[in-house]
N, C-alpha and C positions, 0 to 999 in steps of 0.2 A: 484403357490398356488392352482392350480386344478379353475374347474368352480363357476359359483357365485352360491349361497346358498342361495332361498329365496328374498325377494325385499325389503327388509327394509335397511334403511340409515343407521340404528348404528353398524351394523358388523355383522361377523359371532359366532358362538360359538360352536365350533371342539370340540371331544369327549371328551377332557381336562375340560371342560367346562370353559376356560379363552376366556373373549370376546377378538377379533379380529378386528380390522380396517380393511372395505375393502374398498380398491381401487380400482381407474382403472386396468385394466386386462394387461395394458401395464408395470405398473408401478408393476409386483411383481416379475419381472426374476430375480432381484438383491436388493442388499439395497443400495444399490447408487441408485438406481433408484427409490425407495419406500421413499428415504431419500427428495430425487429433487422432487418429485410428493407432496408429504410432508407439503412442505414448501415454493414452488416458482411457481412450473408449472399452470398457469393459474389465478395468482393472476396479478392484473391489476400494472403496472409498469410504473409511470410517470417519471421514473427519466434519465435523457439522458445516462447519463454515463453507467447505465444497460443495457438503450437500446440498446447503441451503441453496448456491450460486445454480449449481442442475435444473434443484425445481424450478428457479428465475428462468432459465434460456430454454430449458424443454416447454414451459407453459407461453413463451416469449414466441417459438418456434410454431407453434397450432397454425395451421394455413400457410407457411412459410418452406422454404428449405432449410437442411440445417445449414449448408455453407452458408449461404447468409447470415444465420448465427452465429455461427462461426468466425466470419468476415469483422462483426458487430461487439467480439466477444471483449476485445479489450476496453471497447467506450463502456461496454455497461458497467464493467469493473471499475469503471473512476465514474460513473455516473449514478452507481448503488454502493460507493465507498466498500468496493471489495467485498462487498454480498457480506458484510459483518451485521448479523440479525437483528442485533441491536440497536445498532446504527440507522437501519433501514426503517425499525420498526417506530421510529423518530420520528420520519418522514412526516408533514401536511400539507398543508393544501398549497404553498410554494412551491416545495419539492415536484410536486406533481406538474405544477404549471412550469415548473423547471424542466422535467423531463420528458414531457409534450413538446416541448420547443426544441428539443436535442436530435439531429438530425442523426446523431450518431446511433440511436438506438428504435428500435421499431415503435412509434410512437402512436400506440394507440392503447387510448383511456384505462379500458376493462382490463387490459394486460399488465400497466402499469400500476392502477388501482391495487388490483391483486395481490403485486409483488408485493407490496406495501402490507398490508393486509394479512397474506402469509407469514410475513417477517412477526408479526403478530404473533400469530398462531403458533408458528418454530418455537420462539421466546415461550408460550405456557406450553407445549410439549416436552422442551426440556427442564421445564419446572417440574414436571410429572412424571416425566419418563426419565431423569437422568442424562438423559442426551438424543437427542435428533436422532444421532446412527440407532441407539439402541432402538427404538420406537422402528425406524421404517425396518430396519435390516429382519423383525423379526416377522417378519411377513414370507419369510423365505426364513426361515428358522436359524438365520446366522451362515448359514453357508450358502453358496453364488449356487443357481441350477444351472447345470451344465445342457448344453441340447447342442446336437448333429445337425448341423445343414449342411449341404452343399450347394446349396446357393441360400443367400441372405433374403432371398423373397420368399421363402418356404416358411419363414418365423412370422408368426402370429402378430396378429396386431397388437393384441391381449391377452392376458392369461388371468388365469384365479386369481393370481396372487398380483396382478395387479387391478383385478377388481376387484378386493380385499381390499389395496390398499385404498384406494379411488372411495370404497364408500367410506372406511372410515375418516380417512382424512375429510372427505367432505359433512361428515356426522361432526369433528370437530371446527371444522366452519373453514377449511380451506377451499380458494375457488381457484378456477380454471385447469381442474388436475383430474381428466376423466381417465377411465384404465387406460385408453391407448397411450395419453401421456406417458401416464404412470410407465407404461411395459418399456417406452424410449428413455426413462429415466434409471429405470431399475438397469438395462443395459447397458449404460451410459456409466453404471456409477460399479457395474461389476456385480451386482445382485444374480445378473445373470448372463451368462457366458454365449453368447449367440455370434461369435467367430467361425466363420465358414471354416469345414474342414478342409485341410492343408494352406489355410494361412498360418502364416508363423506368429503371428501370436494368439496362439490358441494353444492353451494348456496342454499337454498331454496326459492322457489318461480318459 
């Protein structure tokens, strides 16, 4: 979409003179991607079930772009029965050979393993914790960290708080979820508010 224009929240207005939504800088290579930025990325998500599906597509995503995830996101939904924890965490040694074979989904072993494997772990987290949300959200003490960018490259790979979460989760035996993950997940799920300033969806205040 070219550089940003100006520093006001409510958009641009290109020689057409039709106002324009602008977004993060990340979010205009595609409209899958302007679509996901939209309407999900960074809005806070208590629900396990999503959360569960995140940690699948951010840990799916490692070496990858996310539009490709993105592109990918509706096979893996019918291909991990809607990221239902329980469901997944069913899974053997079929399944696996099932979803190696699925062209629809990024098909490589360690990542798939994993999911499987997490689905796991989710299931005694929430035996423990009460709920998935409770457990990761309190890594951030229940409210989203707000942070200023004006460009989306200025944010961190990693933060404390997601290598916090990264050792513990890995201290409870979940794999492929290093803080970087982590920091794309916690964003992803509204932990943390990393919306360039003067896009419109970025909170005020």
């Amino acid at each position: 979409m070219g550089a940003l224009a100006g520093r006001s929240g409510a958009g641009i207005r290109p020689a057409g003179g039709v106002l324009m939504k602008r977004r993060c800088s990340w979010a205009r290579g595609s409209a899958l991607e302007a679509g996901y930025h939209d309407t999900e990325w960074g809005v806070p998500s208590f629900d396990d079930r999503h959360l569960f599906e995140m940690l699948v597509l951010e840990s799916a995503q490692a070496g990858l772009s996310w539009r490709t995830i993105l592109a990918k996101r509706e096979n893996y939904r019918r291909a991990f029965v809607d990221f239902r924890p329980a469901a997944v965490a069913r899974f053997g040694a079929a399944d696996v050979a099932r979803l190696l074979a699925d062209p629809g989904i990024v098909r490589h072993r360690g990542k798939i393993e994993s999911a499987i494997h997490n689905a796991r772990q989710v299931l005694a987290v929430m035996e423990t914790e009460g709920s998935l949300a409770d457990f990761l959200w309190g890594f951030v003490d229940g409210t989203p960290v707000r942070n200023h960018w004006r460009d989306y490259r200025e944010a961190p790979a990693q933060s404390p708080q997601s290598q916090a979460m990264s050792a513990e989760l890995r201290r409870r035996g979940f794999r492929f979820l290093g803080p970087t993950t982590c920091y794309a997940f916690m964003q992803a799920v509204g932990m943390v508010d990393d919306h360039e300033e003067g896009c419109f969806r970025r909170r005020p205040g």
